[in-house]
Backbone as XML, in Angstrom:
<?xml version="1.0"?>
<chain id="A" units="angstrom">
  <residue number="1" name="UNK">
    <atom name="N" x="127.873" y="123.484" z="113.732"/>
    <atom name="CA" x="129.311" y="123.607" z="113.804"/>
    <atom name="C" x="129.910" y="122.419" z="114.560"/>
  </residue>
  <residue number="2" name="UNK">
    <atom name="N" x="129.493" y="121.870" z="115.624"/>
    <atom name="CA" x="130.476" y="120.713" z="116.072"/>
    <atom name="C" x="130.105" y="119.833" z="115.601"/>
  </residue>
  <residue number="3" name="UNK">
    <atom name="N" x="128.779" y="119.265" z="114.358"/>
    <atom name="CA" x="128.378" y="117.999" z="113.789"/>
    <atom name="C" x="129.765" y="118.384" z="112.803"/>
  </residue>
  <residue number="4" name="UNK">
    <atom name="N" x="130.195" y="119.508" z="112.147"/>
    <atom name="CA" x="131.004" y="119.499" z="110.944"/>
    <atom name="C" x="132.486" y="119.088" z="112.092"/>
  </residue>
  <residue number="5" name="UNK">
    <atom name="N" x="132.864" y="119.959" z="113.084"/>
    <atom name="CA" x="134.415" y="119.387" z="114.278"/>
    <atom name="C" x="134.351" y="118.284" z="114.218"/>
  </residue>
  <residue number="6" name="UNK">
    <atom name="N" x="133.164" y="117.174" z="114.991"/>
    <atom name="CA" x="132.947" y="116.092" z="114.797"/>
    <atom name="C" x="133.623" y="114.877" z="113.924"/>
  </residue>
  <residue number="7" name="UNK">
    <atom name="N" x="132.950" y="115.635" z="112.575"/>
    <atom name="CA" x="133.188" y="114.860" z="110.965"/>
    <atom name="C" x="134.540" y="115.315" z="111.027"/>
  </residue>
  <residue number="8" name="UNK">
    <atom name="N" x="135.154" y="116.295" z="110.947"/>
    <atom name="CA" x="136.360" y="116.487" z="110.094"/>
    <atom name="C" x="137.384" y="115.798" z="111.305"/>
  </residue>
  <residue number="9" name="UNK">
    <atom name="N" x="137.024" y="115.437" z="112.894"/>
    <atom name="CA" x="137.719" y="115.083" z="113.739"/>
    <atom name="C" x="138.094" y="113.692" z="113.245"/>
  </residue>
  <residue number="10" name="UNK">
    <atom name="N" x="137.759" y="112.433" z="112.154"/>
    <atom name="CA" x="138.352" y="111.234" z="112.560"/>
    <atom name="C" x="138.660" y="111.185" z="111.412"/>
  </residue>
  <residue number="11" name="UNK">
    <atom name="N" x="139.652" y="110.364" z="111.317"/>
    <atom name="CA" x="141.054" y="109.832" z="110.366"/>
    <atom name="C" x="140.234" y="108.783" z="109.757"/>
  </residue>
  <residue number="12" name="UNK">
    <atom name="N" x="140.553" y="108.940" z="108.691"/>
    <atom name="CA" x="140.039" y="107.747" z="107.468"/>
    <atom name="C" x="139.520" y="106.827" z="108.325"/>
  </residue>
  <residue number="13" name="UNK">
    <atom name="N" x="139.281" y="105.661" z="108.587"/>
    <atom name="CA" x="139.021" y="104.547" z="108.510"/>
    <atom name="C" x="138.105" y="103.868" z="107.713"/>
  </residue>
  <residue number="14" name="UNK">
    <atom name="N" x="138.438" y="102.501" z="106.949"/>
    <atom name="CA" x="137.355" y="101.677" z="106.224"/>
    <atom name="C" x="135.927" y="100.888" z="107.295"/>
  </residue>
  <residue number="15" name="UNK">
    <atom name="N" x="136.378" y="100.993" z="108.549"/>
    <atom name="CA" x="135.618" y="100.824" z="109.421"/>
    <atom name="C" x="134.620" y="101.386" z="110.072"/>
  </residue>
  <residue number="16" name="UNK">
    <atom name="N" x="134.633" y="102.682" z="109.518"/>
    <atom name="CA" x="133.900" y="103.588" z="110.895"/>
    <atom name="C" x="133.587" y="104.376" z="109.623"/>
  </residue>
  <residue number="17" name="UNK">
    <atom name="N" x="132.021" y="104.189" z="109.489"/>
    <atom name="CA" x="131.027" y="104.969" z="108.857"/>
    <atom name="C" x="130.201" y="106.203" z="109.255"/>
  </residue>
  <residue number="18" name="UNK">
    <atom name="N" x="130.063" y="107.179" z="109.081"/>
    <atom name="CA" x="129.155" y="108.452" z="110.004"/>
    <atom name="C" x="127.768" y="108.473" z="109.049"/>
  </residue>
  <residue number="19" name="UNK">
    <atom name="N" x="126.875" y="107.896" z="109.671"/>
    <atom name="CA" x="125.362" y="108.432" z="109.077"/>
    <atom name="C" x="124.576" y="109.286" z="109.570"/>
  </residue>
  <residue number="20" name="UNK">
    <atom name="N" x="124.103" y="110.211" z="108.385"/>
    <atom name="CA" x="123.551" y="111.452" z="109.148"/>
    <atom name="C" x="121.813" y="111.006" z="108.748"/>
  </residue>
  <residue number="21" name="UNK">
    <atom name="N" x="120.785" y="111.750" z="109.122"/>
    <atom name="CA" x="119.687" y="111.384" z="108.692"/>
    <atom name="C" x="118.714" y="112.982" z="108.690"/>
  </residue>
  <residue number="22" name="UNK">
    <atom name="N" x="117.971" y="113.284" z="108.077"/>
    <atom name="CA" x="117.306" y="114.603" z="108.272"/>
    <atom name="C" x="115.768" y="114.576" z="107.330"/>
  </residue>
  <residue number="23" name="UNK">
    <atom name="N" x="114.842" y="115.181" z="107.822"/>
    <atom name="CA" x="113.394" y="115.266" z="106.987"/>
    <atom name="C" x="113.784" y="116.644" z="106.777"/>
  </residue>
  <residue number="24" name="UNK">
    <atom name="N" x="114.391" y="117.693" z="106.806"/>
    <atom name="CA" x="114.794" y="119.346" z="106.365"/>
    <atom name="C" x="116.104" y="119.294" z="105.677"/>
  </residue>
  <residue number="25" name="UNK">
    <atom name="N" x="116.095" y="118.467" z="104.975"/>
    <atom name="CA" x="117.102" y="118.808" z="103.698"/>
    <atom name="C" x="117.667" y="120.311" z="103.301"/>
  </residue>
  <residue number="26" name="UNK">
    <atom name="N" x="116.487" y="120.867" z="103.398"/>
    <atom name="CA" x="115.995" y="122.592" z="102.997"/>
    <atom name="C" x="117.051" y="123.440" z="103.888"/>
  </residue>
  <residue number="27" name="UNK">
    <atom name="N" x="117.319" y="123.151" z="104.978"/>
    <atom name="CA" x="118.132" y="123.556" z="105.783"/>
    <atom name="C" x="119.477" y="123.057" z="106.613"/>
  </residue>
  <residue number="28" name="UNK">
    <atom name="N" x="119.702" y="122.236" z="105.570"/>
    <atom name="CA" x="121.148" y="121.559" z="106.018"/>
    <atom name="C" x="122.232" y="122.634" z="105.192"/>
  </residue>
  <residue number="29" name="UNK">
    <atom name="N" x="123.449" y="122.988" z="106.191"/>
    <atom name="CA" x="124.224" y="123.611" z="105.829"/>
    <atom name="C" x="125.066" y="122.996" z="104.972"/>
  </residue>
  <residue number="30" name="UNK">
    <atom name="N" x="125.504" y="123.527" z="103.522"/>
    <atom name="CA" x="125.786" y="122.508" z="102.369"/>
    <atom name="C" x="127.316" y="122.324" z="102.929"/>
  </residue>
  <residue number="31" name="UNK">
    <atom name="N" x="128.120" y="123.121" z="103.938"/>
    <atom name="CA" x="129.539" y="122.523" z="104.363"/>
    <atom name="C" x="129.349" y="120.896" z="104.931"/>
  </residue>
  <residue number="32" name="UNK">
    <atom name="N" x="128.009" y="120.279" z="105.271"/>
    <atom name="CA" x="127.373" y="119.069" z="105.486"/>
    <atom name="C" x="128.209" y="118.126" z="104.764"/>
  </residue>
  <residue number="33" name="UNK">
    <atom name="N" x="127.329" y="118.541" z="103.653"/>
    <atom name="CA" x="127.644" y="117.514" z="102.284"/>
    <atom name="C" x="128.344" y="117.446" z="101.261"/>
  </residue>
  <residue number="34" name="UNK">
    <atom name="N" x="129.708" y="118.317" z="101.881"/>
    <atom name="CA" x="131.067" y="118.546" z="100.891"/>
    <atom name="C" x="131.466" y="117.073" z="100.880"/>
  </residue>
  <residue number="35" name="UNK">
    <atom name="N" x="132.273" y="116.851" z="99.669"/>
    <atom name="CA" x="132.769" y="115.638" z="99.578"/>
    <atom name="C" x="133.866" y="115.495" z="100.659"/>
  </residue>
  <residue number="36" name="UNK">
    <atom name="N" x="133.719" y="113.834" z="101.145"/>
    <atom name="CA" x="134.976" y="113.574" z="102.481"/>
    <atom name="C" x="133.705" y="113.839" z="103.779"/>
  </residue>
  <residue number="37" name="UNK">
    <atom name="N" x="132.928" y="114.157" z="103.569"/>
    <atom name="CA" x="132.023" y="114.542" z="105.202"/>
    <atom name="C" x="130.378" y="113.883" z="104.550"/>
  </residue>
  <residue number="38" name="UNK">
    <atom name="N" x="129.765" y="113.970" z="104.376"/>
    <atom name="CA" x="128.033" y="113.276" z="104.730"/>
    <atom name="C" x="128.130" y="113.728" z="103.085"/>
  </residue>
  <residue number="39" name="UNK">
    <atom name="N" x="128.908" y="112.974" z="102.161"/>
    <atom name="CA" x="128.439" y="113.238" z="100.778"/>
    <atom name="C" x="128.003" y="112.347" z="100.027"/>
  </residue>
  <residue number="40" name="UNK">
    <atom name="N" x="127.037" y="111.167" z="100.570"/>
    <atom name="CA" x="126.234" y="110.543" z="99.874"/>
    <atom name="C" x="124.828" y="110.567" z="100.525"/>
  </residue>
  <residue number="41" name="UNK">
    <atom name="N" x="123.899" y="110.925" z="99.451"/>
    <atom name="CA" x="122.564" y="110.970" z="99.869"/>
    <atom name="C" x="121.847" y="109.547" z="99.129"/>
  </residue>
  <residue number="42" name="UNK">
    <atom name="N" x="120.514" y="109.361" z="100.354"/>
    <atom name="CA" x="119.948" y="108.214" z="100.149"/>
    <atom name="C" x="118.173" y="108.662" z="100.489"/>
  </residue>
  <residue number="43" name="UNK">
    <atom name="N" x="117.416" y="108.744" z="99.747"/>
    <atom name="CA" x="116.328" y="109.526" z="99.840"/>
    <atom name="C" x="115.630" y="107.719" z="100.459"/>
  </residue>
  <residue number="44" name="UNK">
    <atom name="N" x="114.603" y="108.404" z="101.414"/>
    <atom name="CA" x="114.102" y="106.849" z="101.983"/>
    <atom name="C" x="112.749" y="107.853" z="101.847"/>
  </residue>
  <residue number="45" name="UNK">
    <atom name="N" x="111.732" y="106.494" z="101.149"/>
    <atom name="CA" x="110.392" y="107.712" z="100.986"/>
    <atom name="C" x="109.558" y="106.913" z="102.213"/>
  </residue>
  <residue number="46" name="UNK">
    <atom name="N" x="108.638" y="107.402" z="102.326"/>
    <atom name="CA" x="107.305" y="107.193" z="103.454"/>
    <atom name="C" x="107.014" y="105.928" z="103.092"/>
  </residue>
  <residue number="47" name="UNK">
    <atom name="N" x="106.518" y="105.303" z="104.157"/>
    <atom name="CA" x="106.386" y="103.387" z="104.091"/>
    <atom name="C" x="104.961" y="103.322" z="103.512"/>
  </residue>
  <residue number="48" name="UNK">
    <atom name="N" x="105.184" y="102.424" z="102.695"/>
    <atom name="CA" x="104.115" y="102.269" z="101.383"/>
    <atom name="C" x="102.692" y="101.206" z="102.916"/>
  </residue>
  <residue number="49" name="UNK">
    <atom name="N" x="101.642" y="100.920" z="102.839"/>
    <atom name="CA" x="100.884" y="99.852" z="103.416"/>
    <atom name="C" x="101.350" y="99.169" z="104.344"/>
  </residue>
  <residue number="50" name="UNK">
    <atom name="N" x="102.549" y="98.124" z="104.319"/>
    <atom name="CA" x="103.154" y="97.032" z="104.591"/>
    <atom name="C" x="103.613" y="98.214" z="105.832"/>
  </residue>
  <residue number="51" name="UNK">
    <atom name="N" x="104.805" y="98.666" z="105.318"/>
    <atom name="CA" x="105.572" y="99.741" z="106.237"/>
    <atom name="C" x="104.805" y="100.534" z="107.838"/>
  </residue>
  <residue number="52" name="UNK">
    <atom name="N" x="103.226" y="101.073" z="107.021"/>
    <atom name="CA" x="102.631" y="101.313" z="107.878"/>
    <atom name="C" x="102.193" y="100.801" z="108.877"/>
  </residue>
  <residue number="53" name="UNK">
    <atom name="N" x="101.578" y="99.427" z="108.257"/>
    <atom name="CA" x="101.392" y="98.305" z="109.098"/>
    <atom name="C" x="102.240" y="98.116" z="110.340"/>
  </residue>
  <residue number="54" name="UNK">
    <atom name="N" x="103.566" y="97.838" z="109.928"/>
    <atom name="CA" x="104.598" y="97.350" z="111.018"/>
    <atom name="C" x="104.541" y="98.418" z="111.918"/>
  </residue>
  <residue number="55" name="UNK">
    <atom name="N" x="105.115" y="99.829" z="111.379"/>
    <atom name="CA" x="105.379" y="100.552" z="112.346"/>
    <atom name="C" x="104.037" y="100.482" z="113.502"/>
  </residue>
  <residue number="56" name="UNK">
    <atom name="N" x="102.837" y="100.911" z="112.972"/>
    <atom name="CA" x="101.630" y="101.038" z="113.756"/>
    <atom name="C" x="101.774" y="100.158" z="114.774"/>
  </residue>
  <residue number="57" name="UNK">
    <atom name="N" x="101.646" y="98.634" z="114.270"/>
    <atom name="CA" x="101.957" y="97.433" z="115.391"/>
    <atom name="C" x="102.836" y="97.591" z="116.212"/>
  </residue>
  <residue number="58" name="UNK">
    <atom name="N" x="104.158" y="97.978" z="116.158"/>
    <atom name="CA" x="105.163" y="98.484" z="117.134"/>
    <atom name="C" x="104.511" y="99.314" z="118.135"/>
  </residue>
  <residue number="59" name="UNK">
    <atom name="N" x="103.761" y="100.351" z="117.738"/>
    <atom name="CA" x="103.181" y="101.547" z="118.499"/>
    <atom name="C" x="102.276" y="101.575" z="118.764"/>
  </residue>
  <residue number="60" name="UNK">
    <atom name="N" x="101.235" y="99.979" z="118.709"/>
    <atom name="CA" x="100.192" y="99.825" z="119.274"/>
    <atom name="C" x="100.033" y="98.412" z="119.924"/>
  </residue>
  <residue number="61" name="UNK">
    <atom name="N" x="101.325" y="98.301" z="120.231"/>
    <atom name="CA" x="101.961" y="96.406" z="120.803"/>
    <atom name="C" x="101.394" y="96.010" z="122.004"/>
  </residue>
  <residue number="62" name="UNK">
    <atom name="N" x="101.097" y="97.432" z="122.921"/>
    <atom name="CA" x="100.699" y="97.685" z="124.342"/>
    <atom name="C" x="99.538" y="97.868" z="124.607"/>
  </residue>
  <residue number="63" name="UNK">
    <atom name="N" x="98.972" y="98.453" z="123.534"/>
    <atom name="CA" x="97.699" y="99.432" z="123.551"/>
    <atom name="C" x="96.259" y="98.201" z="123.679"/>
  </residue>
  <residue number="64" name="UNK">
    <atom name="N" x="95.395" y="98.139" z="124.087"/>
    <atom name="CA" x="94.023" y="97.643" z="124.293"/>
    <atom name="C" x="93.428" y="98.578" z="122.504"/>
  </residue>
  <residue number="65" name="UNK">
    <atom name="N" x="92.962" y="97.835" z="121.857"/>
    <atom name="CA" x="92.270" y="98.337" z="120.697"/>
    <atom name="C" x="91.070" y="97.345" z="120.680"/>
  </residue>
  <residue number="66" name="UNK">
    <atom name="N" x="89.733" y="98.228" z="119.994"/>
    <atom name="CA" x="88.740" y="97.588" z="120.071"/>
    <atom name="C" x="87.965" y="97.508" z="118.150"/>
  </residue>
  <residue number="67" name="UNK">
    <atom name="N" x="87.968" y="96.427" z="117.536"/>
    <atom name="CA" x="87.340" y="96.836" z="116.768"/>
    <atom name="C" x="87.353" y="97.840" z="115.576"/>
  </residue>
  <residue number="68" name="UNK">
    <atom name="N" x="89.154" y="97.623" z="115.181"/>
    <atom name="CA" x="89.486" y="98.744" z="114.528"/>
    <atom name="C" x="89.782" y="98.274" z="112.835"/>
  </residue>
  <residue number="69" name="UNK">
    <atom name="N" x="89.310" y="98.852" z="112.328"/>
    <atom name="CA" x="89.408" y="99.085" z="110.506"/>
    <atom name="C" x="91.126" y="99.116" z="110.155"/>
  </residue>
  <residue number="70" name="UNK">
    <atom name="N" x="92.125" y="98.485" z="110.364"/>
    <atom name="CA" x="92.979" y="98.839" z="110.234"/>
    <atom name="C" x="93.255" y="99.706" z="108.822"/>
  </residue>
  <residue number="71" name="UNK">
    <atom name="N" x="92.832" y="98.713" z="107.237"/>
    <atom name="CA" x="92.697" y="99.090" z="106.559"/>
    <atom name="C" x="92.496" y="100.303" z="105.898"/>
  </residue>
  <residue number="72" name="UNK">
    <atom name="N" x="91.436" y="100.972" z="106.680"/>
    <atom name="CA" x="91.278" y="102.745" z="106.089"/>
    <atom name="C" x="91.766" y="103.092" z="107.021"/>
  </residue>
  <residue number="73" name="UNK">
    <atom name="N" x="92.610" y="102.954" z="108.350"/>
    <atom name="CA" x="93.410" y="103.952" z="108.834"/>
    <atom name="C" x="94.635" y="103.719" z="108.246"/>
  </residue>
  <residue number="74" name="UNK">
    <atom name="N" x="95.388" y="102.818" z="107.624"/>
    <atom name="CA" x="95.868" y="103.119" z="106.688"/>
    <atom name="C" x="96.543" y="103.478" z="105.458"/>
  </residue>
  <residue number="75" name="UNK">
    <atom name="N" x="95.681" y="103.530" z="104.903"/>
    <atom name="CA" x="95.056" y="104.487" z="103.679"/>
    <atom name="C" x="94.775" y="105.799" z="104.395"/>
  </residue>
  <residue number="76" name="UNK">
    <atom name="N" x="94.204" y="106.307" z="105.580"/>
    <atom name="CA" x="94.324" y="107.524" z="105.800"/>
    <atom name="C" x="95.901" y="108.058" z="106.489"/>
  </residue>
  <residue number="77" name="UNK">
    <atom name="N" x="96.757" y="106.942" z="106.707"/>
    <atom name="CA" x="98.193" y="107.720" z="107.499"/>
    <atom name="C" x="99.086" y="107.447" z="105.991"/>
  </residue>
  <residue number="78" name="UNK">
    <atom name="N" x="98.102" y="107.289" z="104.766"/>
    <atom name="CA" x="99.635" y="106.832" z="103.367"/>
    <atom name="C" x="100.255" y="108.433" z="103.232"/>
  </residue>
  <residue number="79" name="UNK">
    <atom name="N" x="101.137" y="108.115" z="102.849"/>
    <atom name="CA" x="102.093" y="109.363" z="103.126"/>
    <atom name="C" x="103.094" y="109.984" z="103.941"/>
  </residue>
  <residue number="80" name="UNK">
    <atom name="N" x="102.789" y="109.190" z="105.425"/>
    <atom name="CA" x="102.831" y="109.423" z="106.443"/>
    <atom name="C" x="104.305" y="109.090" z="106.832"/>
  </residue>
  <residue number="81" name="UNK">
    <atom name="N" x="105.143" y="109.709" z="107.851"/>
    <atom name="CA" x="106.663" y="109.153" z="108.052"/>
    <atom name="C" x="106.185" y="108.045" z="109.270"/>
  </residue>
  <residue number="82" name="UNK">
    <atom name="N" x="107.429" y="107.253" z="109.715"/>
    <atom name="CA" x="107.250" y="106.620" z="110.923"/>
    <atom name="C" x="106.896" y="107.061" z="112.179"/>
  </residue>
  <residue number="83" name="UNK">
    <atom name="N" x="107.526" y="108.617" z="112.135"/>
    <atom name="CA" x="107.674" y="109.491" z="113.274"/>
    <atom name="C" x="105.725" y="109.952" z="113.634"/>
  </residue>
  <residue number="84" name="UNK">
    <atom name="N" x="105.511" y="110.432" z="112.064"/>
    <atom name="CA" x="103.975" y="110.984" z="112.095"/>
    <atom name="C" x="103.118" y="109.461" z="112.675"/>
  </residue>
  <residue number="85" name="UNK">
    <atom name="N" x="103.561" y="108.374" z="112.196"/>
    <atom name="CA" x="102.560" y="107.547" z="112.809"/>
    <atom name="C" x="102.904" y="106.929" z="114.210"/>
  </residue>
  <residue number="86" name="UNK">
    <atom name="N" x="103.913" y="106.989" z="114.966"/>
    <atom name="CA" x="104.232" y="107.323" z="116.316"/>
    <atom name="C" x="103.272" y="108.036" z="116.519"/>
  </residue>
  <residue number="87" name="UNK">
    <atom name="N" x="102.828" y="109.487" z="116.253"/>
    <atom name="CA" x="102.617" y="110.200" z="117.163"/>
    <atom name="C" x="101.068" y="110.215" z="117.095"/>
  </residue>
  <residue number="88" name="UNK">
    <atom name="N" x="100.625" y="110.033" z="116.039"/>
    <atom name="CA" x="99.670" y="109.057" z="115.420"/>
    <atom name="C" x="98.892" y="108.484" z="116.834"/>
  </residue>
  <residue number="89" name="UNK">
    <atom name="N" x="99.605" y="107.003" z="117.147"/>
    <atom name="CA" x="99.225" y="106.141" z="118.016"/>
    <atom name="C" x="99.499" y="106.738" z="119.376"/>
  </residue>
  <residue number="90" name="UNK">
    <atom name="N" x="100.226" y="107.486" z="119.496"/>
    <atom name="CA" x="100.321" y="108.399" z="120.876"/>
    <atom name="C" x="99.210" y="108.977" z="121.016"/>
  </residue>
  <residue number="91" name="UNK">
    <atom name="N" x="98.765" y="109.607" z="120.198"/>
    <atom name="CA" x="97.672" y="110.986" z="120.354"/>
    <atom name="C" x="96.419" y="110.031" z="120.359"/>
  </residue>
  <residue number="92" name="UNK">
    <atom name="N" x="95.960" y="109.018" z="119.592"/>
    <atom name="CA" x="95.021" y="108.104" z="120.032"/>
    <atom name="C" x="94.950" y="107.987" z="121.134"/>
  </residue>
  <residue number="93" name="UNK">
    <atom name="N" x="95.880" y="107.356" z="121.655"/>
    <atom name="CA" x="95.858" y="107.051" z="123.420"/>
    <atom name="C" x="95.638" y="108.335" z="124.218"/>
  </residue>
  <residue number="94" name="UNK">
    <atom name="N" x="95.919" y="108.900" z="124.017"/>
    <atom name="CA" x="95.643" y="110.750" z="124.667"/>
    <atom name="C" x="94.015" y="111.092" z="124.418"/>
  </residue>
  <residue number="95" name="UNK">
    <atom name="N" x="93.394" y="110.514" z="123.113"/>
    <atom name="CA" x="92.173" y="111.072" z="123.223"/>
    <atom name="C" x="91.216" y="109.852" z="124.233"/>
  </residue>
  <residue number="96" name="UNK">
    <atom name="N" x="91.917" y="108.953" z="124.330"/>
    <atom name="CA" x="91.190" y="107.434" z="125.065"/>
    <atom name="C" x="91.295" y="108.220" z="126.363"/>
  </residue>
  <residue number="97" name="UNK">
    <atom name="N" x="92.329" y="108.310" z="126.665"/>
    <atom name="CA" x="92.528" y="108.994" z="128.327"/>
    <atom name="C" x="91.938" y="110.036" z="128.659"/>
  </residue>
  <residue number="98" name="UNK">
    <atom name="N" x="91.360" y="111.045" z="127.893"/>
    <atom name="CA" x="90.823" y="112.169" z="128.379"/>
    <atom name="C" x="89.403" y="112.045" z="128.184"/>
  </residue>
  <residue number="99" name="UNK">
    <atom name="N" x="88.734" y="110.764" z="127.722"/>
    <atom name="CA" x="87.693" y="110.113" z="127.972"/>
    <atom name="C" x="87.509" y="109.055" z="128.440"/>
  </residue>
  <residue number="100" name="UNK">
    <atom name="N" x="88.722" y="109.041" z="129.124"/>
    <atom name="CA" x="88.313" y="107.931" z="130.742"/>
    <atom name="C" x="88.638" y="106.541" z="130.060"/>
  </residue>
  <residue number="101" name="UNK">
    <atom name="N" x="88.996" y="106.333" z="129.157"/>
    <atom name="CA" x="88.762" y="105.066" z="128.624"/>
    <atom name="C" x="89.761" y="104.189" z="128.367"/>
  </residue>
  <residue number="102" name="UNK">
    <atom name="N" x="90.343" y="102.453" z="128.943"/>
    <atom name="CA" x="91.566" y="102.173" z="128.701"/>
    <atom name="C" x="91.785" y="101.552" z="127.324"/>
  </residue>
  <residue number="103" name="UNK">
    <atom name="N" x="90.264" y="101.243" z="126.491"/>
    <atom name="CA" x="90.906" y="100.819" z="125.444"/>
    <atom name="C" x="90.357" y="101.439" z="124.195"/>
  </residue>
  <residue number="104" name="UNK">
    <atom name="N" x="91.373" y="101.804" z="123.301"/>
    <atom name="CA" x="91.459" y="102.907" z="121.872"/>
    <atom name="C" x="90.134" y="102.071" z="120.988"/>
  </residue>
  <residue number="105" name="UNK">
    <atom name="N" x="89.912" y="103.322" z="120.630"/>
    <atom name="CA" x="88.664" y="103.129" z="119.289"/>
    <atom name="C" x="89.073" y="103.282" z="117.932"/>
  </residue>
  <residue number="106" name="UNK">
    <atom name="N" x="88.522" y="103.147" z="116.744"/>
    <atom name="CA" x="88.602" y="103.558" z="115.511"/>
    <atom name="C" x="88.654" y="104.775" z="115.633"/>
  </residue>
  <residue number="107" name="UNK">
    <atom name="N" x="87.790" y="105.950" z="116.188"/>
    <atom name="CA" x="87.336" y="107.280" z="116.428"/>
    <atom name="C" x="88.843" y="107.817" z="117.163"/>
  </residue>
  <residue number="108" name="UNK">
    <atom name="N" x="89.327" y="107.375" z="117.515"/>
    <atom name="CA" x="90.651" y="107.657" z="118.806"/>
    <atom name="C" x="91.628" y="108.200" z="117.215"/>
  </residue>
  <residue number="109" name="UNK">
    <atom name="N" x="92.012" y="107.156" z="116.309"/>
    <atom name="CA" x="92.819" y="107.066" z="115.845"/>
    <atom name="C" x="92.678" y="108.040" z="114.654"/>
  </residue>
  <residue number="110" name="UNK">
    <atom name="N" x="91.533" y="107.669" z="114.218"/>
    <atom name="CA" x="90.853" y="108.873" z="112.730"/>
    <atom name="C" x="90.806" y="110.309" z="113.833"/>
  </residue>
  <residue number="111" name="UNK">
    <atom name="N" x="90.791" y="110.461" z="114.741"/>
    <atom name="CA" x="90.781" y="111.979" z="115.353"/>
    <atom name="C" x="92.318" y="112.220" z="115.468"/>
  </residue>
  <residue number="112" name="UNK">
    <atom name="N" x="93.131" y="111.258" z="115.953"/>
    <atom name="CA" x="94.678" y="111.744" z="115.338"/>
    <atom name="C" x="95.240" y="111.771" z="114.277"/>
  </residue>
  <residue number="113" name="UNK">
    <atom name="N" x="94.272" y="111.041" z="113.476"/>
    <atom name="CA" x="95.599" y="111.207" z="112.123"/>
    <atom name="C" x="94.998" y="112.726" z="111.832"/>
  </residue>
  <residue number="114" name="UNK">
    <atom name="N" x="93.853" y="113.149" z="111.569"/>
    <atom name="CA" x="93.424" y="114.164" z="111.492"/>
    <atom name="C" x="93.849" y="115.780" z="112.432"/>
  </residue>
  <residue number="115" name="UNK">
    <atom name="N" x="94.479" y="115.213" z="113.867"/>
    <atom name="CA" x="95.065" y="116.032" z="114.627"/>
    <atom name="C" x="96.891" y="116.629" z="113.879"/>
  </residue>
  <residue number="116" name="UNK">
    <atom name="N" x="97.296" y="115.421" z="113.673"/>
    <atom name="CA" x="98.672" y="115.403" z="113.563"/>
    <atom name="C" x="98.642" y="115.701" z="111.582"/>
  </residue>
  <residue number="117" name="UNK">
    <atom name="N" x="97.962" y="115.439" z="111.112"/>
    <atom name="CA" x="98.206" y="115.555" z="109.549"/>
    <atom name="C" x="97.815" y="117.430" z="109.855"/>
  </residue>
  <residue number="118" name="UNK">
    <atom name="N" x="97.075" y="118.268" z="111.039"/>
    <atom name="CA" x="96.712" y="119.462" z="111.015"/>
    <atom name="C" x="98.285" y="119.797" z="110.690"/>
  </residue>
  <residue number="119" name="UNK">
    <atom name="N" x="99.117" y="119.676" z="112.447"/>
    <atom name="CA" x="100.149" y="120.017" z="112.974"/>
    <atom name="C" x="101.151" y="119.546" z="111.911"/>
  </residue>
  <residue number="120" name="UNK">
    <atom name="N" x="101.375" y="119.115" z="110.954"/>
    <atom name="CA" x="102.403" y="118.994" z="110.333"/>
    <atom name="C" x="101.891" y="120.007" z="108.875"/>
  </residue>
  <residue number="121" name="UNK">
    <atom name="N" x="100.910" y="120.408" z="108.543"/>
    <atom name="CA" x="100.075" y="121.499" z="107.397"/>
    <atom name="C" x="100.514" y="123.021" z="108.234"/>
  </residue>
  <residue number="122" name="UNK">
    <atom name="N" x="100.611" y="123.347" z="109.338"/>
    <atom name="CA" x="100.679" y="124.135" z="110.209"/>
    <atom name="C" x="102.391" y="124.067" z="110.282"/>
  </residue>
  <residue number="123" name="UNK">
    <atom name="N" x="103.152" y="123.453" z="110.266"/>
    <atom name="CA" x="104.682" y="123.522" z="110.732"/>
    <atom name="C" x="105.533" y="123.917" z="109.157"/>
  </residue>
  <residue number="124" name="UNK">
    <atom name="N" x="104.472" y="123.435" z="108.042"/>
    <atom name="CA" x="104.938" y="123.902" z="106.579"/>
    <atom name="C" x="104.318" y="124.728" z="106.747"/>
  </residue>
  <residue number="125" name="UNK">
    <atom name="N" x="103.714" y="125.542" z="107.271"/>
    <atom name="CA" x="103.556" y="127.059" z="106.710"/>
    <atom name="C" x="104.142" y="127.978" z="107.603"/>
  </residue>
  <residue number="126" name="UNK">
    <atom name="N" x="104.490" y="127.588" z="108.570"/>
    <atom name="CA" x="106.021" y="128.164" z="109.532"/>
    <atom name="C" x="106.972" y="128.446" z="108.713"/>
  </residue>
  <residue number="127" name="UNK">
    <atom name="N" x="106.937" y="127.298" z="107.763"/>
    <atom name="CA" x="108.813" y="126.965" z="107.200"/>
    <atom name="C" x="108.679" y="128.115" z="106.135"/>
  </residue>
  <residue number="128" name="UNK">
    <atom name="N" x="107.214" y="127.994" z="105.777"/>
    <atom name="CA" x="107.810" y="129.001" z="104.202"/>
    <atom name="C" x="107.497" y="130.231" z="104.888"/>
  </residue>
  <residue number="129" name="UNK">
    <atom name="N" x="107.418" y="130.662" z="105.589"/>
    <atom name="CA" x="107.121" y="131.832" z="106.240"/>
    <atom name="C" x="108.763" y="132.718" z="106.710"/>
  </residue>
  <residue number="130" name="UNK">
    <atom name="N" x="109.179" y="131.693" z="107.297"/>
    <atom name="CA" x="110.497" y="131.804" z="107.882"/>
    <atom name="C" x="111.766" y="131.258" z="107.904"/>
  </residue>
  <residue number="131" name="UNK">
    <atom name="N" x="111.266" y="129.986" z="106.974"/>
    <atom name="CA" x="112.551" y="128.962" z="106.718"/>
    <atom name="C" x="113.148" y="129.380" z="105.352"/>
  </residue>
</chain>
């Protein structure tokens, strides 16, 4: 209700654009996307190789890595949003730390994509359960 106060609060302008963004389409209230308020959609799909690449590097700019296959990791995160491979390279570093260790392995990273590809198989079966 106040994203729609919000929208209906400003006066035309050719200047002042409102972008909304959402991965639950499924549950956007369609008063959203009446015409005059968030009524153009722009589907942005999951970053092909290249995409992955970058983001990963962003989220592993800091990180100590030893010896890693970039290649089949991935090919194992294709599909994957930016957000999933954030958390991706987070949860690597989480399994490095709870084995004492400051710099990430191949094993670090194939145990998160495998952690986080669970937790997102697990959050779709929430949705159809209850969404």
């Amino acid at each position: 209700m106040q994203l729609l106060a919000e929208i209906d609060g400003f006066d035309p302008l050719d200047d002042v654009k409102i972008i909304g963004c959402t991965n639950r389409k499924d549950v956007m209230d369609k008063a959203v996307t009446r015409p005059g308020r968030l009524d153009r959609m722009i589907k942005v799909d999951a970053p092909e190789e290249d995409g992955i690449s970058e983001i990963f590097d962003i989220h592993t700019g800091d990180m100590k890595t030893e010896d890693l296959n970039t290649s089949h990791l991935f090919q194992q995160m294709k599909g994957m949003t930016g957000a999933e491979i954030y958390a991706v390279c987070t949860e690597a570093g989480y399994f490095a730390i709870r084995d004492d260790r400051e710099t990430l392995e191949q094993s670090d990273f194939e145990s998160a994509i495998r952690k986080v590809r669970q937790e997102d198989e697990a959050g779709e079966d929430y949705m159809t359960m209850f969404g």
